[in-house]
N, C-alpha and C positions, 0 to 999 in steps of 0.2 A: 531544443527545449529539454531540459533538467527533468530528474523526476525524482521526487522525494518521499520515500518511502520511512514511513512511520514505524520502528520495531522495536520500539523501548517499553515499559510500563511494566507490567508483574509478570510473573515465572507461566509459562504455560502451564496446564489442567490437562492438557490433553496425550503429557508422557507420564510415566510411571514416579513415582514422587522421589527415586534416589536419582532420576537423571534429566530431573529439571535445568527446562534451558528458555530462552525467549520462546516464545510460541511462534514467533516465523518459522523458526530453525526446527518447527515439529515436522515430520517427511512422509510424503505422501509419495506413494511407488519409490520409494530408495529416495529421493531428493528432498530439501526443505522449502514449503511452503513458499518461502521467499524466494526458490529458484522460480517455479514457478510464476510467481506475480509477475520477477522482471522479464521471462521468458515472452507473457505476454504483450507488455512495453517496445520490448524489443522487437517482436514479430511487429511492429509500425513504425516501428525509426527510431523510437525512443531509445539510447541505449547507455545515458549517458546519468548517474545513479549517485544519490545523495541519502544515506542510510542512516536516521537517527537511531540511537541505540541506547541501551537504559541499562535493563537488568541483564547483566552475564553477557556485556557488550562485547568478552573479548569471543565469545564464542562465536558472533559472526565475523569479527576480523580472523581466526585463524583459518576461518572456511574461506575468506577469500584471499587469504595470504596464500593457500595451499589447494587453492583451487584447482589451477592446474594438474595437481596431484591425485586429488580428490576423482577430475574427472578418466583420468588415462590409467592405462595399464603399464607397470612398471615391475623393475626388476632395480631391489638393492641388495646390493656386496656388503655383508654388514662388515666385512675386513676394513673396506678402503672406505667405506658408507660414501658408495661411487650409487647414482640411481639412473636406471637406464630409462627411457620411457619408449614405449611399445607401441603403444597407440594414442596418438598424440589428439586430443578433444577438448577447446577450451571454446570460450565464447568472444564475442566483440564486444566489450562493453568496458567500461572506465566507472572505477567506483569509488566514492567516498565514503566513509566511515566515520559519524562524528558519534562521541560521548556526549548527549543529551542530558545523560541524570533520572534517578531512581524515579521523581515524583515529579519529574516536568508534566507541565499539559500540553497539549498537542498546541497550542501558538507559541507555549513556551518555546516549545523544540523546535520551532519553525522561525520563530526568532532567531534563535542560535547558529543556522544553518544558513543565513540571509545573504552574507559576504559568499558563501559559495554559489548560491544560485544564481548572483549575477544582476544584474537586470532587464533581464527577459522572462516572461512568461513562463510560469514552472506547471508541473505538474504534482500533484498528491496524492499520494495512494497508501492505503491502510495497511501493513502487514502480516493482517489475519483473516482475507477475502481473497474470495475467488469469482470469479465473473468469465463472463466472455463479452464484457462489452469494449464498442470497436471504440479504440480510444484516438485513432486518427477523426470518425467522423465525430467525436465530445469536441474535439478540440476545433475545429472546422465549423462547430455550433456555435463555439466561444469565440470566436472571430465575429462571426458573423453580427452575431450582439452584441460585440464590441463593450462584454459587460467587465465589472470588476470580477467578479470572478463566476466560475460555471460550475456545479454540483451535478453528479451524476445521481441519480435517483431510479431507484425499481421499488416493485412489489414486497410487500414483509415476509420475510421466512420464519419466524418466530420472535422473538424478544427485542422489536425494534420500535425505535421512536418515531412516532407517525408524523409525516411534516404539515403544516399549515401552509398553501400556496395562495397568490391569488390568484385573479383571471389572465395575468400572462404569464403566470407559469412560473413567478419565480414567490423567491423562499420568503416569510413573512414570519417564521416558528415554528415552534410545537406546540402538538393539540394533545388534549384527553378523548377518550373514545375507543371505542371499539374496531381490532383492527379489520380490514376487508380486504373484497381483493381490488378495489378500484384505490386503496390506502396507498401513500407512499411512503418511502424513506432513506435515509443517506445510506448510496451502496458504496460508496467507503474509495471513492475517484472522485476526483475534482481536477481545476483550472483554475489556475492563479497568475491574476495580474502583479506585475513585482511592485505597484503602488498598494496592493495588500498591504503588508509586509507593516507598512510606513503604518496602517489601523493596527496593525496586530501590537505593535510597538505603543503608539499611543494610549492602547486599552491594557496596555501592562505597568508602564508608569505612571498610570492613573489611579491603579487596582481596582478597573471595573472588573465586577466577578460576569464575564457575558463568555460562552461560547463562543467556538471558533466561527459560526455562519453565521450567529446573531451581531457579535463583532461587526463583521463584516456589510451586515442587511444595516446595521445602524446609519452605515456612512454610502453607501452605494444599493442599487436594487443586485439579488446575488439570484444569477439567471438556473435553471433546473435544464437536463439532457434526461429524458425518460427514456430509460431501457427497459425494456421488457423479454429480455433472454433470461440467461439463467447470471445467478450471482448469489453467493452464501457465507456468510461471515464461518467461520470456522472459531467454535466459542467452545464446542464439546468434546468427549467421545465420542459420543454420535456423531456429530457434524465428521468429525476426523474420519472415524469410519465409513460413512456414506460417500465422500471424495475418494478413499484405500480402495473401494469399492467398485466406483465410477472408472478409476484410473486402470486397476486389474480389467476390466474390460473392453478397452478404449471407448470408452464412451464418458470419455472427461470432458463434458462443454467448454470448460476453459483453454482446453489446448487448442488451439487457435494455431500455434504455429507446426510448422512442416520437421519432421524429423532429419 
């Protein structure tokens, strides 16, 4: 199963304004955001990476052009520009890199990326969250429902859109109201059936104006995975620093996986 990472739209907030770049690529304890995410992916099998990208796209392609580089200790000759490498550190993983566009919407980009993902079952994940939700048992839930597609859902951390459920639990909207703590909302992982894809398409040569799960809730019931760990969209300074924070003491809930 595919996993389709979202990291295009406006310049991060969360670096200094002469060295804006996408906001995945913003770095928490020395790495970006986006190693991270796939890090957790990967700590369950997932390792296999479909990266839309928008603003300052090439900045994540040279980081995984030069990855390797990036992560080993090295020695170059600038005579011969001979590079030795010392300590050899790279990951398992296969990634894609497509040019989405400045002002895609997220089915846009998802549109775009269709002929890669195949058809089989993908995954989606946002490129400015962090979680520690298990994403083998989400997808394990998505079986099991055998639904069109599965939304991962926890508690609101601040500035989030509360969902409308019914009584099985799956998505029906958004509501107005006050948020709580029994509130939910999109923690920024999902499950996609690859008959998605064929609504997502539909509701674009149509030019219905519907979100990416209302889309979807139109043509199929769209099933919810409630977690209730930790997970934070990363929108701020704050946010950014509260993660610098988290990670400087190991007590990063999202690191899930083994060093």
């Amino acid at each position: 199963m595919k996993v389709i990472i979202l990291a295009g739209g406006l310049p991060s907030t969360l670096i200094e304004e002469d060295e804006k770049m996408p906001k995945p690529m913003a770095e928490i304890g020395g790495r970006p955001m986006l190693w991270h995410i796939m890090k957790q992916y990967a700590h369950y099998g997932y390792n296999d990476f479909i990266i839309c990208t928008g603003y300052k796209g090439e900045v994540i392609k040279d980081y995984f052009m030069n990855f390797y580089i990036y992560q080993s200790d090295i020695t170059v000759d600038l005579q011969t520009n001979e590079v030795e490498i010392h300590r050899k550190q790279t990951e398992d993983w296969k990634v894609s890199i497509v040019d989405t566009g400045l002002q895609s919407s997220v089915m846009e980009r998802l549109i775009m990326v269709r002929e890669l993902a195949g058809d089989e079952p993908v995954l989606v994940a946002y490129g400015d969250c962090l979680s520690d939700i298990d994403i083998q048992e989400m997808v394990e839930s998505h079986r099991r429902q055998q639904s069109l597609a599965t939304v991962a859902i926890a508690h609101p951390t601040g500035r989030n859109e509360i969902l409308a459920l019914n009584e099985q639990g799956c998505y029906t909207g958004t509501k107005q109201g006050k948020k709580q703590k029994h509130s939910w909302v999109n923690a920024c992982s999902m499950v996609l059936e690859a008959r998605a894809f064929d609504y997502l398409k539909e509701n674009q040569e149509n030019h219905f104006a519907l979100s990416l799960m209302d889309c979807l809730a139109a043509h199929e019931p769209v099933q919810t995975y409630r977690h209730e760990g930790f997970w934070s969209p990363v929108e701020t300074i704050r946010d950014k620093t509260l993660m610098e924070n988290l990670w400087a003491q190991h007590k990063a809930p999202w690191k899930v996986w083994e060093d």
